[in-house]
C-alpha positions in Angstrom: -24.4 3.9 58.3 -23.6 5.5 55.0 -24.4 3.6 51.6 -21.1 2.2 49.9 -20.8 4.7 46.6 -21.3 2.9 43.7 -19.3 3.1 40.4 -15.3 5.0 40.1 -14.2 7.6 42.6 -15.0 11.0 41.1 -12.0 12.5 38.7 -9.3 14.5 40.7 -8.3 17.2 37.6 -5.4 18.3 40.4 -3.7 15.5 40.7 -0.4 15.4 38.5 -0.7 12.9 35.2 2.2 9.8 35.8 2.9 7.7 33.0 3.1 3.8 34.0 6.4 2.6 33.8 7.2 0.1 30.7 10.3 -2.4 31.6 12.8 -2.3 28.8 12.1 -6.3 28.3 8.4 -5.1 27.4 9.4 -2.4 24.7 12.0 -5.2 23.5 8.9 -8.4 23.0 7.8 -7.3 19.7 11.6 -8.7 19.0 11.7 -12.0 21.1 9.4 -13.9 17.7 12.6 -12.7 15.9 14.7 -13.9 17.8 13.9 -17.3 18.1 13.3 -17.6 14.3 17.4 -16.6 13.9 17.9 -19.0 16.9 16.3 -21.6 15.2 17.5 -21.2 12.0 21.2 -20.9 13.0 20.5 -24.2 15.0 19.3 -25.7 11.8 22.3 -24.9 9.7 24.6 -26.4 11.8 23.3 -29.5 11.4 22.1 -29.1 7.6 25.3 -26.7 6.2 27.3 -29.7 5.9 25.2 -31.8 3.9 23.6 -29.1 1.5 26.8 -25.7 2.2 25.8 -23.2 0.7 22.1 -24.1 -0.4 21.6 -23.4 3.6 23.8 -20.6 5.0 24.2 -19.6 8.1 22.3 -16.6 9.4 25.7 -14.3 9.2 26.0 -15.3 5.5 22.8 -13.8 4.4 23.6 -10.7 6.3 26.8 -10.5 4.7 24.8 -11.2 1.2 22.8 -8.7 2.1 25.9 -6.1 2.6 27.1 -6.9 -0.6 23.5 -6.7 -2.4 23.3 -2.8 -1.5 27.0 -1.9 -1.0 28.6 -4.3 -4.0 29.2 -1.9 -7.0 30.9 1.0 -4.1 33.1 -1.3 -3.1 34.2 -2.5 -6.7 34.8 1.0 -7.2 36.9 1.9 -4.3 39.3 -1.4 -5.8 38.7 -3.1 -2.5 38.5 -7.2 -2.9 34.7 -7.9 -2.8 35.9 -11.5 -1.0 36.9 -9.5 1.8 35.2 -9.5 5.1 32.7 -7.3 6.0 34.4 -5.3 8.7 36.9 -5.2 6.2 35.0 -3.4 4.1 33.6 -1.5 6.5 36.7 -0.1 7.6 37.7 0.6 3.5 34.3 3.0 3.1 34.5 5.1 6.3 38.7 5.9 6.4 40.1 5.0 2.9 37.5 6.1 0.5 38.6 7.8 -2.1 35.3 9.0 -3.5 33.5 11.7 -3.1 29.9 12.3 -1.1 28.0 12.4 -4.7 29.9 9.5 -6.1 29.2 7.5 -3.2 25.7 8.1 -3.4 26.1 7.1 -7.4 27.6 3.7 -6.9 25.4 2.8 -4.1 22.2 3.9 -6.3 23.5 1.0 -8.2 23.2 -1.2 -5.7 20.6 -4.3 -7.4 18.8 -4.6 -3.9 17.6 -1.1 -4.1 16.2 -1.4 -7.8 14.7 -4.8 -6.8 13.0 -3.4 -3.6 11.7 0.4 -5.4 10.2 -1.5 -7.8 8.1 -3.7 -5.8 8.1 -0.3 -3.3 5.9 1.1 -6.2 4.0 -1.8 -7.5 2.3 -3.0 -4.6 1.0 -0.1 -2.8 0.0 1.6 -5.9 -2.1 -1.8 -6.4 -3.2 -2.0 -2.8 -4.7 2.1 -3.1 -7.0 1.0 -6.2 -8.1 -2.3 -4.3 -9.0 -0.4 -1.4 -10.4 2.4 -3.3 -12.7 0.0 -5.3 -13.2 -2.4 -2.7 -14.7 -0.1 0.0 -16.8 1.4 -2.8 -18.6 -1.5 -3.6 -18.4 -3.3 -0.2 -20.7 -0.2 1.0 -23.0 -0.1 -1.8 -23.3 -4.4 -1.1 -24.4 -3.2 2.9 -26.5 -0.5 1.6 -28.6 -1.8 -1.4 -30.3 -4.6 -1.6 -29.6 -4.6 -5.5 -26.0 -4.2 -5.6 -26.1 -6.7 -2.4 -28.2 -9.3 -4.7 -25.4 -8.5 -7.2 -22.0 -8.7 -5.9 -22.4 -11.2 -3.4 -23.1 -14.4 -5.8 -20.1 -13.1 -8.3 -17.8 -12.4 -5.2 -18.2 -15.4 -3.9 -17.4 -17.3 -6.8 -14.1 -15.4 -7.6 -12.9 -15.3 -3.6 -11.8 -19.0 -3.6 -10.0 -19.1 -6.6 -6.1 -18.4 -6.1 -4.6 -15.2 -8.3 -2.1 -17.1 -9.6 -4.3 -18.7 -11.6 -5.2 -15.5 -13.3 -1.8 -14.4 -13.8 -1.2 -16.7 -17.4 -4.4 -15.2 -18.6 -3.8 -11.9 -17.5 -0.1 -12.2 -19.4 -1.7 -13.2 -22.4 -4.9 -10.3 -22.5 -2.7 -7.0 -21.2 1.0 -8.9 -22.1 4.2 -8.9 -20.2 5.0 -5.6 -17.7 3.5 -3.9 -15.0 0.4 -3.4 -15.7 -0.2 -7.4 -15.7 1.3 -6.9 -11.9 -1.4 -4.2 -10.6 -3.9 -5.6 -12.5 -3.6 -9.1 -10.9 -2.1 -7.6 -7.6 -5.3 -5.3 -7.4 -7.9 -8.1 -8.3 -6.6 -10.2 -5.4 -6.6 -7.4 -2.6 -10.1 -6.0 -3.6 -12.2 -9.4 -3.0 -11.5 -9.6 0.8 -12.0 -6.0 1.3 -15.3 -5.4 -0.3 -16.3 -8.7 1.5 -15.4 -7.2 4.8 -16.6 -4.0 3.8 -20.1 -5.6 3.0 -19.8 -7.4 6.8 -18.8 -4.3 8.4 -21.7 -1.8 7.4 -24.5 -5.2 7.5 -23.3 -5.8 11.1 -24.1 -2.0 12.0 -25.8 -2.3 15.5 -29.4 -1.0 14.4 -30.1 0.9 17.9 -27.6 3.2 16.8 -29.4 3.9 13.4 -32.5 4.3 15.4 -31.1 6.5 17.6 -30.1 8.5 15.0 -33.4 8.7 13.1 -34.8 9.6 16.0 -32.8 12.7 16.5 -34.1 13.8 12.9 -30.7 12.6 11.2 -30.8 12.6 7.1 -29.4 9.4 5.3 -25.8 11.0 4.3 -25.5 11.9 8.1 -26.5 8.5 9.4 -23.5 7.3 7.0 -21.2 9.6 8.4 -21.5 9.5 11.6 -23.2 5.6 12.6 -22.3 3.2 9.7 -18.9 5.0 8.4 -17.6 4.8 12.0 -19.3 1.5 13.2 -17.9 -0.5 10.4 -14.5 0.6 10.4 -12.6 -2.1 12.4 -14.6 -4.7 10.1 -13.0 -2.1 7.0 -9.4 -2.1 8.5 -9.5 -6.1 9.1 -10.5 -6.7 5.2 -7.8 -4.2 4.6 -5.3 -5.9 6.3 -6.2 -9.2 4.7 -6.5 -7.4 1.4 -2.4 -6.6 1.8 -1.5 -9.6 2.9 -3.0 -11.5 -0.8 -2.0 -8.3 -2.6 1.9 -9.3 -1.3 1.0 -13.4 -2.4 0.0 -12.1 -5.7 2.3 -9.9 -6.3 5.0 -12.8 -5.8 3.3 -15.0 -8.8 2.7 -12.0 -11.1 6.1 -10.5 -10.7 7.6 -14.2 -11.4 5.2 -14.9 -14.7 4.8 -11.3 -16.2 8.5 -10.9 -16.9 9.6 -8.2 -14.6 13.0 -7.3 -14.8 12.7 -5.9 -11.7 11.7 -6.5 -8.5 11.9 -8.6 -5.3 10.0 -11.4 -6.3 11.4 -11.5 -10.1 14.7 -11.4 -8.0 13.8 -14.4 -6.1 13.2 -16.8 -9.3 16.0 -15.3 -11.1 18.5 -16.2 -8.2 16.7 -19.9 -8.2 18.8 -20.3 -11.4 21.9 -19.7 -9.8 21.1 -21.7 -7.0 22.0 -18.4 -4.3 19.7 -18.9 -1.1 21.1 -16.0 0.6 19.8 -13.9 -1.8 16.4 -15.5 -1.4 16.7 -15.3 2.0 17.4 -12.0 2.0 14.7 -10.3 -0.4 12.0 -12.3 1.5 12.9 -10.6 4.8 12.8 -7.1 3.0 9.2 -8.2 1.7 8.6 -9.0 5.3 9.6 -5.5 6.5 8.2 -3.8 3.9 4.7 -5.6 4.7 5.8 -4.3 8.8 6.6 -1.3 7.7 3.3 -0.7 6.1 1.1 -2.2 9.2 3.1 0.8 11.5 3.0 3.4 8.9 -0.6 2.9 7.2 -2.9 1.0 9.4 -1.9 1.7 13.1 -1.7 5.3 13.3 -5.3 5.1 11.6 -6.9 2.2 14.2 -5.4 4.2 16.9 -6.5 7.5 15.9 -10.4 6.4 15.0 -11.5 3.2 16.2 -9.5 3.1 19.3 -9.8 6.3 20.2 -13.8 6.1 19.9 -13.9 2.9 22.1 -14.9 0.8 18.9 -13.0 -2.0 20.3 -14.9 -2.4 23.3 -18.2 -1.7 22.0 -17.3 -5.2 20.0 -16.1 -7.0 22.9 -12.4 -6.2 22.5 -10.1 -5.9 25.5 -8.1 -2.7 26.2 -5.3 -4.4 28.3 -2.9 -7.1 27.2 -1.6 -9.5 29.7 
C-alpha cells in the first residue's frame, strides 16, 4: 500500500489562474462602520434637534453646509438665492450658468473649505515627512548602539507621556505665532512614537537571521539592508501610523493656539464663536478623510508591496485570511 504524500499537491503551471469571486456586500463592508455612525447620528437628532435646533443638525444639514462651504461664493455670483435648496442650486450651475469655465473655476477657488483644508493639506504631511525622517534615524541608531540606546531611551521616555498641547503655549512664545509653531509642535509629537517603534522594531530583529547572515560572510551595511531594514519594517510602519495619528491631535491644538488664519482646525474654534456645528461637523469629517486618504495612499501600497509581499506578517504570527 502506497505511503499517503505528505505536504501540498505539486503546482500544476497549466492550469488557468481564476480569481475568487468577492460578493458586492464584501467590497461594500469597509462602508457598513459608516453607515451606522450616520444611522445613529440621524436617530440622535431627532430626539435632540428639538431641544438644542440647530446646535445638533440633522445629517442632511451638514451635507448641505458642506455644499455651501465649497460652492457658496459661485453661487452668489450667478445671483442665485444662497437660501435655496440644494437641488436648486444644483440645477442653477449645470443649465443657467452664466459664467464661463475659468470663472467658475475662480469663484469656486474661493470657496473657504478649500483654503481651510490646503492649508492643513500642507502643514501636516510636510510635519509628518521630518518626524518620520528624524524618527527612523534615531530609532535605528537607539537598536544599533548601545550609546545612543543608553541616550535616547531615558529622554524619550520622559517626553512620550507628556501631551503636545502642552508645548504648544511655549512653543508660541519661543518661535511666535504662524506655521512654523504648527510643524514644529506637529513634528515633535509624531517623531516620539516612531523612533520608539523604530528602536522596538530593529531590537526585536530575530538573531538567527543575523547569524545566518554572518555566516554567509555578509558585511555590517548588508546585514542592515537586507535582515534588520526588512525585519523591522512592520514594527517601522506601526510607529508610523501612530506617529500620524498624534501628528493629526497636535496639529488640532497648534492650529487653535498659534493663530492660524487658516486651516481646518483654526476653522473649527473660529466657527465655535458663531455657534455653527455643521461647520464643525463638517471639517472634522474632511480631517477624517484626509487621515483615510493618507492610510490608502501612503502606507498600504508600501505594507503591501514589502512586508506582505515578503511574508513578514506571518513570520510574526499574522494571519493571511480574514474571516
Amino acid at each position: 500500500m502506497a505511503e499517503a504524500q505528505a505536504g501540498p499537491p505539486p503546482l500544476n503551471l497549466d492550469a488557468p489562474h481564476k480569481t475568487p469571486y468577492v460578493s458586492i456586500w464584501m467590497r461594500i463592508r469597509p462602508v457598513y462602520p459608516f453607515l451606522l455612525v450616520i444611522f445613529i447620528w440621524q436617530i440622535t437628532a431627532w430626539f435632540l434637534h428639538d431641544l438644542m435646533g440647530d446646535l445638533f443638525p440633522y445629517f442632511g444639514s451638514i451635507l448641505f453646509r458642506g455644499w455651501e462651504l465649497i460652492t457658496g461664493p459661485l453661487v452668489k455670483a450667478m445671483g442665485v438665492d444662497v437660501d435655496t435648496g440644494f437641488l436648486t442650486q444644483l440645477y442653477a450651475i449645470i443649465f443657467k450658468n452664466p459664467l464661463g469655465f475659468i470663472d467658475q473655476l475662480k469663484y469656486l477657488s474661493d470657496s473657504p473649505l478649500l483654503w481651510h483644508t490646503l492649508s492643513t493639506a500642507w502643514r501636516l504631511p510636510f510635519s509628518f515627512m521630518i518626524a518620520s525622517v528624524i524618527g527612523v534615524t534615531v530609532g535605528i541608531m537607539m537598536g544599533r548602539f548601545a550609546f545612543w540606546e543608553g541616550f535616547f531611551v531615558p529622554l524619550l521616555s520622559v517626553l512620550l507621556p507628556i501631551p503636545a498641547l502642552a508645548w504648544t503655549p511655549i512653543a508660541v512664545i519661543w518661535f511666535g505665532n504662524g506655521d512654523q509653531t504648527v510643524i514644529l509642535v506637529t513634528a515633535f509629537a509624531s517623531f516620539l512614537p516612531i523612533a520608539m517603534a523604530v528602536w522596538t522594531g530593529v531590537k526585536t530583529i530575530n538573531p538567527v537571521w543575523i547569524r545566518a547572515a554572518q555566516s554567509m560572510n555578509a558585511d555590517k551595511m548588508t546585514i542592515f539592508r537586507t535582515v534588520v531594514l526588512p525585519g523591522s519594517l512592520p514594527m517601522i510602519l506601526s510607529g508610523m501610523r501612530i506617529g500620524l495619528a498624534r501628528a493629526w491631535r497636535a496639529g488640532v491644538g497648534a492650529e487653535a493656539f498659534a493663530g492660524i488664519r487658516w486651516g481646518l482646525s483654526a476653522g473649527i474654534f473660529d466657527a465655535q464663536e458663531y455657534l455653527d456645528t455643521a461647520f464643525m461637523m463638517v471639517a472634522i469629517a474632511v480631517l477624517g478623510i484626509f487621515g483615510y486618504l493618507l492610510e490608502k495612499v501612503l502606507f498600504q501600497p508600501i505594507e503591501t508591496r514589502t512586508i506582505i509581499k515578503w511574508g513578514m506578517m506571518e513570520e510574526m504570527g499574522g494571519q493571511d485570511k480574514k474571516v
